[in-house]
C-alpha positions in Angstrom: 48.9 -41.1 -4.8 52.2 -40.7 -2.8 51.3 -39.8 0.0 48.6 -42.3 1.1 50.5 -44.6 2.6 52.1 -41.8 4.5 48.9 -40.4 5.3 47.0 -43.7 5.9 49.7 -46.8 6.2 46.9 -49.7 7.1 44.6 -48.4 3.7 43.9 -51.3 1.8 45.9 -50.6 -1.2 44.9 -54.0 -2.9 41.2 -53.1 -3.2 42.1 -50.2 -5.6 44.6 -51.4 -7.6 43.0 -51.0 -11.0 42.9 -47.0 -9.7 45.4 -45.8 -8.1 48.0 -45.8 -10.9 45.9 -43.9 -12.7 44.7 -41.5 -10.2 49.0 -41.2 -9.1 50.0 -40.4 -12.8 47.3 -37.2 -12.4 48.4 -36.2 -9.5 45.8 -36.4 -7.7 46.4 -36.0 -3.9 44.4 -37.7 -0.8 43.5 -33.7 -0.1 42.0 -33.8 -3.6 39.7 -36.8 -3.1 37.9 -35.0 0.1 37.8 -31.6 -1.4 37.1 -32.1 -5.2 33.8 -33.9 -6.4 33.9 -37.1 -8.1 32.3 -35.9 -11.3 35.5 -34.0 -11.9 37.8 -36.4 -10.6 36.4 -38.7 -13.6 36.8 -36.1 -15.5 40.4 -35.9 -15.1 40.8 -39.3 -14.9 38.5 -40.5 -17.2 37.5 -43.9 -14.7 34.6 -45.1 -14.1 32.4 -42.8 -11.3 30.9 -45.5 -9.2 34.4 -47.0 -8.5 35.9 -43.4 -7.9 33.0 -42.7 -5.1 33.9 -46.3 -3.7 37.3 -45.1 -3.5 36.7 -41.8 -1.9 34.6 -43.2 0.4 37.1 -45.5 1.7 39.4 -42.8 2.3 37.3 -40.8 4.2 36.1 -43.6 6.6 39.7 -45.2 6.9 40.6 -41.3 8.0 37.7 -41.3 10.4 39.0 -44.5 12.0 42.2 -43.0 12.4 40.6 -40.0 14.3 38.8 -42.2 16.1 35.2 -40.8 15.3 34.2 -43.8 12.9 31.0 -45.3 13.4 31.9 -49.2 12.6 31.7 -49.9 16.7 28.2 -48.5 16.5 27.2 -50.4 13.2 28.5 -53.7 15.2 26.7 -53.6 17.8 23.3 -53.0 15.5 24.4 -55.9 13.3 22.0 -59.4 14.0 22.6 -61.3 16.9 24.1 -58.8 18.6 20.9 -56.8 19.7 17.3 -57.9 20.7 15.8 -60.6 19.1 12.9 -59.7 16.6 11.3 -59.8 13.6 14.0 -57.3 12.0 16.6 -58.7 13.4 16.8 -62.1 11.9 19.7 -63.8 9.9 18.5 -63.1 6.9 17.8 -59.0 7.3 20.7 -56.2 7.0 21.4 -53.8 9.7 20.6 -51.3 6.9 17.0 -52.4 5.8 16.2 -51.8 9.6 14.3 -48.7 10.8 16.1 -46.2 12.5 13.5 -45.3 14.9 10.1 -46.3 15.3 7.3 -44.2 16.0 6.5 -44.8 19.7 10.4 -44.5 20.2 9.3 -41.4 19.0 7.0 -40.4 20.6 8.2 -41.8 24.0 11.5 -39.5 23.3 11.5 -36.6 25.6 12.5 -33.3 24.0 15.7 -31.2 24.8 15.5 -27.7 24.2 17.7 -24.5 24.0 16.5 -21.5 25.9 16.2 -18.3 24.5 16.8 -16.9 28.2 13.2 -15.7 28.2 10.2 -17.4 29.6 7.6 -15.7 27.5 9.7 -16.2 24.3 10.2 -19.9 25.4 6.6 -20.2 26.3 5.6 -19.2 22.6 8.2 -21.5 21.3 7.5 -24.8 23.1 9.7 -24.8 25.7 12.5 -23.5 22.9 14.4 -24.3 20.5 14.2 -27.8 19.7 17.2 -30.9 19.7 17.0 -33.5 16.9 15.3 -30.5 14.0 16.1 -28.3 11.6 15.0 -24.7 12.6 14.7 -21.5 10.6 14.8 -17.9 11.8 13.4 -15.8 9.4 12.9 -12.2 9.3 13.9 -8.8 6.9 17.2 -6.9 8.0 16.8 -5.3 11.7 14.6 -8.1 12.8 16.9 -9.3 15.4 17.8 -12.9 13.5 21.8 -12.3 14.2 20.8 -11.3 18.0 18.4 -14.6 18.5 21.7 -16.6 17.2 23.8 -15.1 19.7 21.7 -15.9 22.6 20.8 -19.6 21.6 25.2 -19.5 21.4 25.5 -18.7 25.0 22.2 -20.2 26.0 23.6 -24.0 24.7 26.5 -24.0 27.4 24.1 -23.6 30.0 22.9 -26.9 32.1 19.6 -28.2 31.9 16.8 -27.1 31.8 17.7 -23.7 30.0 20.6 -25.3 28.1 22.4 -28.4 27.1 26.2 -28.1 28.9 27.8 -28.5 25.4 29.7 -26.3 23.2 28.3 -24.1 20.4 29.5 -24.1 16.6 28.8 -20.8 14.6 29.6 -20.8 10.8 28.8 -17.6 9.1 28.6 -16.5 5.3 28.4 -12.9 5.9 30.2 -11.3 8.8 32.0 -12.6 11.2 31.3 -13.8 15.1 30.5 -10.8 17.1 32.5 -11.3 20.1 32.1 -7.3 21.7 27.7 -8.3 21.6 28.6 -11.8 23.2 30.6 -10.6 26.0 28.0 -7.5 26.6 25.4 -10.4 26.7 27.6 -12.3 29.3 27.8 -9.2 31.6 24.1 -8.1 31.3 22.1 -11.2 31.0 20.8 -12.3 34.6 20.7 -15.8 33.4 24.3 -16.1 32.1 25.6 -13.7 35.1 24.4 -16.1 37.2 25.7 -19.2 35.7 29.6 -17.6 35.5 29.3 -16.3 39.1 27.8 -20.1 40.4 30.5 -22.2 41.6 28.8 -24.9 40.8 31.2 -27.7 38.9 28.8 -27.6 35.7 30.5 -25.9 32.5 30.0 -21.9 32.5 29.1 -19.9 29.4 31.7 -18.2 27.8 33.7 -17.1 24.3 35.7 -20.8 24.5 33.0 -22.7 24.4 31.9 -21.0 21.3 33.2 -22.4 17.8 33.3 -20.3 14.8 34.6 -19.9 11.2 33.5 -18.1 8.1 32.7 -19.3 4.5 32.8 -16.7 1.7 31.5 -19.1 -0.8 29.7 -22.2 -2.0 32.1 -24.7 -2.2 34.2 -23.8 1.0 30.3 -23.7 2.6 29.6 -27.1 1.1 33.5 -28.8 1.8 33.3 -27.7 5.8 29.8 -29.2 6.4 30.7 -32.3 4.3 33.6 -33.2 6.3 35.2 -30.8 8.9 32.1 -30.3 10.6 31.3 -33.8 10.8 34.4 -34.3 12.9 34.1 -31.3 15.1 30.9 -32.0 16.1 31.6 -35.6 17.3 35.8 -34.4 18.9 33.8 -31.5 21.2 30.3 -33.0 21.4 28.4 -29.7 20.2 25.1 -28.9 21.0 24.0 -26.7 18.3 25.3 -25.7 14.7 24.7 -22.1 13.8 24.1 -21.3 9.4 24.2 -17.5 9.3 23.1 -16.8 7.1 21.7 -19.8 4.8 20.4 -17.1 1.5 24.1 -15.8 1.1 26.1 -18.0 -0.7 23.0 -19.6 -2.9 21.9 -16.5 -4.2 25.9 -15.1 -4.9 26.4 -18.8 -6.5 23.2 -19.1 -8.4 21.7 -15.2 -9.4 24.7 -14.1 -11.1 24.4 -13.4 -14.9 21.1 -15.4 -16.3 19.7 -15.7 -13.1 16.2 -17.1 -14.1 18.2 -19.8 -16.2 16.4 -23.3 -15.4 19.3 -25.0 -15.6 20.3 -22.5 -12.5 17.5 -23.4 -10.9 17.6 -27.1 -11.5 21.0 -27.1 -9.7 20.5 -24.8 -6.9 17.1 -27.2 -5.9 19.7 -30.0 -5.8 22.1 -28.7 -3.8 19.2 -27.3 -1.2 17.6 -30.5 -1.0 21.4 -31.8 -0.3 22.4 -29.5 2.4 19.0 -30.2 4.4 19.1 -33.9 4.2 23.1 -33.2 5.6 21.6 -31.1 8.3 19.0 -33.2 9.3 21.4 -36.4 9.6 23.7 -34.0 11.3 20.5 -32.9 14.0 19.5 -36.8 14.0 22.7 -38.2 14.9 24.1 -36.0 17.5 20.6 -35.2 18.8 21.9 -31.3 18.5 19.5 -28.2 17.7 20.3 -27.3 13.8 19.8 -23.2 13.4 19.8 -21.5 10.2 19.1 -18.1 9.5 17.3 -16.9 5.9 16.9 -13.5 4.1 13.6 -12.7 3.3 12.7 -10.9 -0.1 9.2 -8.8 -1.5 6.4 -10.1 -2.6 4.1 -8.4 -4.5 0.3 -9.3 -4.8 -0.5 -10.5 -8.3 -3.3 -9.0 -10.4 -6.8 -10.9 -9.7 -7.6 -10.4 -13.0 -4.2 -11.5 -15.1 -6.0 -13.9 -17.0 -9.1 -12.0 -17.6 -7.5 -9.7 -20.0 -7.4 -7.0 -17.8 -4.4 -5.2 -17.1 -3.1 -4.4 -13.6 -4.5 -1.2 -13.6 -8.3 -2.4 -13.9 -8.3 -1.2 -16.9 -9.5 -3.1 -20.1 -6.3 -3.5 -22.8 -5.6 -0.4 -25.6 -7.5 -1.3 -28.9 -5.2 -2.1 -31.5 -5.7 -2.5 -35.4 -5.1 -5.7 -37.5 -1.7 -6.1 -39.0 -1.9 -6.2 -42.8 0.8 -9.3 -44.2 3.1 -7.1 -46.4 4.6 -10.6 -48.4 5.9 -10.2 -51.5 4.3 -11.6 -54.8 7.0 -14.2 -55.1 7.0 -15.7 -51.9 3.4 -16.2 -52.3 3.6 -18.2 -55.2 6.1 -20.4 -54.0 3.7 -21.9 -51.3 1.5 -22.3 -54.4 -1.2 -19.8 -52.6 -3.3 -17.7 -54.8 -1.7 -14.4 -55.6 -3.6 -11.4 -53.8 -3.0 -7.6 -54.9 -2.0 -5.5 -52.2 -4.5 -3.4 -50.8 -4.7 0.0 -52.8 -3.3 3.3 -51.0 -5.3 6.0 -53.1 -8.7 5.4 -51.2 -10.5 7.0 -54.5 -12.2 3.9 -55.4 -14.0 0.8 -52.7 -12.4 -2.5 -53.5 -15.2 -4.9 -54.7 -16.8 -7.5 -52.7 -14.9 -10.2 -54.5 -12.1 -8.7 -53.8 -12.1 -7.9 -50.3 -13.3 -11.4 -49.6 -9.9 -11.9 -51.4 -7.8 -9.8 -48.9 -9.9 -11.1 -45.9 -8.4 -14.8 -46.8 -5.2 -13.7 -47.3 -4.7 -11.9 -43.8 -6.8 -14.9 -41.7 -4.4 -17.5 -43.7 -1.0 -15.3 -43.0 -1.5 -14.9 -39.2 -0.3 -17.5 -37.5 -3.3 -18.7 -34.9 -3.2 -18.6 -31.4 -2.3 -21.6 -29.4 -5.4 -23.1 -27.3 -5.2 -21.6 -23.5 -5.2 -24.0 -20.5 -8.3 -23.2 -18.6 -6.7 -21.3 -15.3 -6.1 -23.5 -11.9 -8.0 -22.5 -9.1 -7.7 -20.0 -6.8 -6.9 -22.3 -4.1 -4.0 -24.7 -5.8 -2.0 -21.4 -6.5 0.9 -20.9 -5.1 0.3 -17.4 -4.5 -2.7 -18.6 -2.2 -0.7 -21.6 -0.5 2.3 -19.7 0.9 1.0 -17.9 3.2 0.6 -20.6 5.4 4.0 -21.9 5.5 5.9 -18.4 4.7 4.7 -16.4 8.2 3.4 -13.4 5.7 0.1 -12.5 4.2 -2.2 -14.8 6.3 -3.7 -11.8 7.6 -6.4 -10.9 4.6 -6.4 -7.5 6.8 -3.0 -6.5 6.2 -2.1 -7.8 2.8 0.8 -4.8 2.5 4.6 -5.3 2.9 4.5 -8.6 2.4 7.9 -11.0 2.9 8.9 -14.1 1.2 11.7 -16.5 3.5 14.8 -16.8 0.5 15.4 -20.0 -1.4 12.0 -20.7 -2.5 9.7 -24.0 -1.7 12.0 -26.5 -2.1 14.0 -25.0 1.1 11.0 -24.7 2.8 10.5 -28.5 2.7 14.2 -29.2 3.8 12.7 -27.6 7.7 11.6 -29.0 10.7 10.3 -25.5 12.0 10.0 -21.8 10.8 10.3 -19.1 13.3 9.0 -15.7 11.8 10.7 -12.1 12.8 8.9 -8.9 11.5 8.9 -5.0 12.7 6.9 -2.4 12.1 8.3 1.7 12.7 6.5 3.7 15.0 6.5 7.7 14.7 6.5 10.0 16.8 5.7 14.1 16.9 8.7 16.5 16.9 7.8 20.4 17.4 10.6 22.4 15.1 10.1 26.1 16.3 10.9 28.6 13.7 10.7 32.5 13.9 8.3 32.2 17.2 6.1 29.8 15.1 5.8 26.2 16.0 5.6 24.0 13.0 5.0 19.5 13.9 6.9 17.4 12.0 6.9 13.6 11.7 9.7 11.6 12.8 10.8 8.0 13.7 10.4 7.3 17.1 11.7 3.2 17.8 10.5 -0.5 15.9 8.3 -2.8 17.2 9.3 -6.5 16.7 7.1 -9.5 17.0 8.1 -13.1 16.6 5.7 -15.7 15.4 6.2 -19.7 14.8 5.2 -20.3 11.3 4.9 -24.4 11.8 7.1 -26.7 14.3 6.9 -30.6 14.8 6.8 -29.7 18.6 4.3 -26.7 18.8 0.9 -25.1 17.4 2.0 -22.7 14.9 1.0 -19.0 16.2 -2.1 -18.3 14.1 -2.8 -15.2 11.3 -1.0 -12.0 11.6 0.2 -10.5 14.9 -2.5 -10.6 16.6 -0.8 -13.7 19.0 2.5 -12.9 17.7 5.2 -12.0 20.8 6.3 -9.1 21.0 9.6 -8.7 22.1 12.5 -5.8 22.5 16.6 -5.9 21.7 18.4 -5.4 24.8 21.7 -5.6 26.9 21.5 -8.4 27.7 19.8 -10.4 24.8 15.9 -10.7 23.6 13.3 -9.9 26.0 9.4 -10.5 26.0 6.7 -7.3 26.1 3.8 -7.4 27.7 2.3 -3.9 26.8 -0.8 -4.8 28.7 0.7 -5.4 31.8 2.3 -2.1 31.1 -1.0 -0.3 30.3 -2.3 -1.7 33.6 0.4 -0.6 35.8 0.4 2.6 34.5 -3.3 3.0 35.0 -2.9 1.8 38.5 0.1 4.4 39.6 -2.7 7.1 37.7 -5.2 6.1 39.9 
């Protein structure tokens, strides 16, 4: 490589030796050792992979130290002798085999959390959204996911209690930062207008302190988290890290062509389960609030009766006749099998019983037979039954209609700390159409109701079946804001009265 030395004069160059020529005579740049992965930089190079990793690894901390965000300081102090004295922290125990918390650290940690600028909406949520976790907003197009994001972007520069005094980091898959809906926030929100207008010394909210970029695809998703967000995050000290949407780049990556392929499938579970452990160290390290929005897609309530036989209709399956086994003479004798005569088309004369005995043997023996059935799982291990307690739809047996399923399947679902649930439901109104002095009522869509529910959090209760406890809340100006319709009612009843 020519230009390590350039790039990196103290590398050690004498630990890689037996590498490096090889690795120069393919070209192969210190850019193409961060970006490319080492399966096809052994490909190329045809050396071994676990010396290739060694290598890359090596440059990517030696660049680290150079940036000065390297972890080595850190890792000395935690090495033995250094620290308290205990039973992991003898001669003969690494600084690796230690734990990295313990549970009453734990539990004697006090939680830091990101406002959403409303005290009911906090209130539901715990306080809000959570340091140190993985968090997923969830909800169908129109929800108010991208509008949540937004205010937990302003709400982060804020200082304690409602924020966290630290900059924001937005990356998006779809469309880019909306900065016309961040600056109508700014001028509308009492919180943030507040905070700008104080002249306090503590850091205001604005555009600067937000950070943003855009990934159109997988592999500029998965090279920005793997190492330029690393080094952002520790440069500027960010409080939160924005994934907007999560769905995007999987699905356009992994549902093209065969979609259903399990080698597709295979994959895209590996590369989930890798992007939530990188989150999760990412949230764990920096103690910053992780935020990802998903997609949600229908589900469709399977048939009670699928493996009954009965079709989805209720209906019992269309009777159908035997097929007869038209094999030729010749074939028949070569499996040495007795040769039948084929069934007789005039329909003058009954074959005889010996006979149809005959043709009754021949048609069991030339159908192949049915492979023995599993006896079904119960009710209660399918996972049909199961997600509704960790998806946020269809735990309400009373409304089992328009049902949602969060994007990326289980295995995502496992990769997060908590599960925040959007969902709306259109109300009508009546609209009177007057035509040739007759009046005529017509249907019409009035506004959307939106409710947010937690699904499960490490921090808080989970909101319970349906809506019923659900939040309802409204879009505005100025961000999200709580509904209390019976307050409302009762005011209204009062100004009546």
């Amino acid at each position: 490589m020519t230009d390590l030395s350039r790039i990196l004069p103290d590398f050690p160059v004498s630990r890689y030796a037996n590498l490096l020529p090889t690795i120069e005579k393919h070209q192969l740049t210190t850019n193409d050792l961060l970006i490319l992965h080492v399966a096809d930089i052994c490909k190329r190079t045809q050396l071994p992979l676990l010396d290739v990793k060694r290598l890359c690894a090596a440059v990517l901390d030696a660049l680290h130290q150079d940036l000065g965000v390297s972890d080595r300081q850190q890792q000395r102090k935690d090495e033995p002798g250094t620290g308290d004295k205990g039973p992991s922290s003898g001669p003969g125990v690494s600084s690796s085999l230690k734990l990295k918390q313990t549970g009453t650290q734990l539990l004697a940690k006090p939680h830091r959390f990101i406002s959403t600028l409303d005290d009911d909406l906090d209130r539901a949520l715990g306080g809000g959204v959570p340091t140190g976790y993985v968090t997923e907003i969830t909800g169908e197009s129109g929800t108010g996911k991208t509008q949540f994001l937004l205010t937990l972007l302003l709400a982060c520069q804020l200082p304690p209690p409602r924020g966290l005094g630290r900059p924001a980091l937005y990356i998006s898959t779809e469309a880019p930062l909306s900065t016309r809906r961040l600056s109508q926030m700014l001028a509308h929100n009492p919180c943030l207008a507040q905070a700008a207008a104080s002249s306090s010394g503590s850091r205001k909210p604005s555009l600067d302190g937000i950070i943003a970029t855009v990934t159109p695809d997988l592999e500029s998703q998965d090279h920005i988290l793997s190492y330029q967000v690393p080094v952002e995050i520790a440069r500027r000290g960010v409080g939160l890290l924005v994934l907007d949407s999560v769905a995007a780049n999987y699905r356009a990556e992994f549902e093209r062509g065969p979609a259903s392929s399990k080698n597709n499938m295979a994959a895209r579970s590996h590369e989930l389960a890798r992007l939530g452990h990188l989150l999760h160290e990412l949230a764990r390290k920096h103690d910053l609030a992780v935020v990802v929005a998903n997609q949600v897609a229908d589900r469709f309530a399977s048939s009670a009766a699928k493996g009954s036989g009965i079709s989805s209709s209720g209906l019992p399956p269309p009777f159908s006749l035997p097929r007869i086994s038209q094999e030729s003479p010749l074939a028949a004798r070569s499996r040495g099998g007795p040769l039948v005569p084929a069934p007789s088309l005039s329909g003058l004369e009954p074959p005889s019983s010996g006979t149809a005995e005959l043709l009754a043997l021949a048609m069991r023996s030339s159908m192949p037979e049915p492979p023995p059935e599993d006896p079904p799982a119960p009710p209660a291990l399918l996972l049909d039954h199961q997600q509704r307690w960790f998806t946020g739809w269809g735990d309400d047996i009373q409304h089992d209609h328009n049902l949602k399923t969060p994007s990326l399947g289980l295995v995502w679902s496992t990769q997060i700390a908590a599960r925040i649930a959007l969902s709306r439901r259109p109300v009508y109104g009546r609209k009177e159409v007057i035509e040739d002095g007759d009046g005529e009522s017509t249907t019409m869509l009035k506004t959307w109701r939106r409710w947010m529910k937690v699904v499960f959090a490490p921090h808080v209760a989970g909101t319970g079946p349906g809506l019923e406890d659900a939040v309802e809340f409204e879009v505005t100006m100025g961000g999200l804001r709580a509904i209390d319709r019976k307050a409302k009612a009762k005011a209204k009843d009062k100004e009546r009265a």
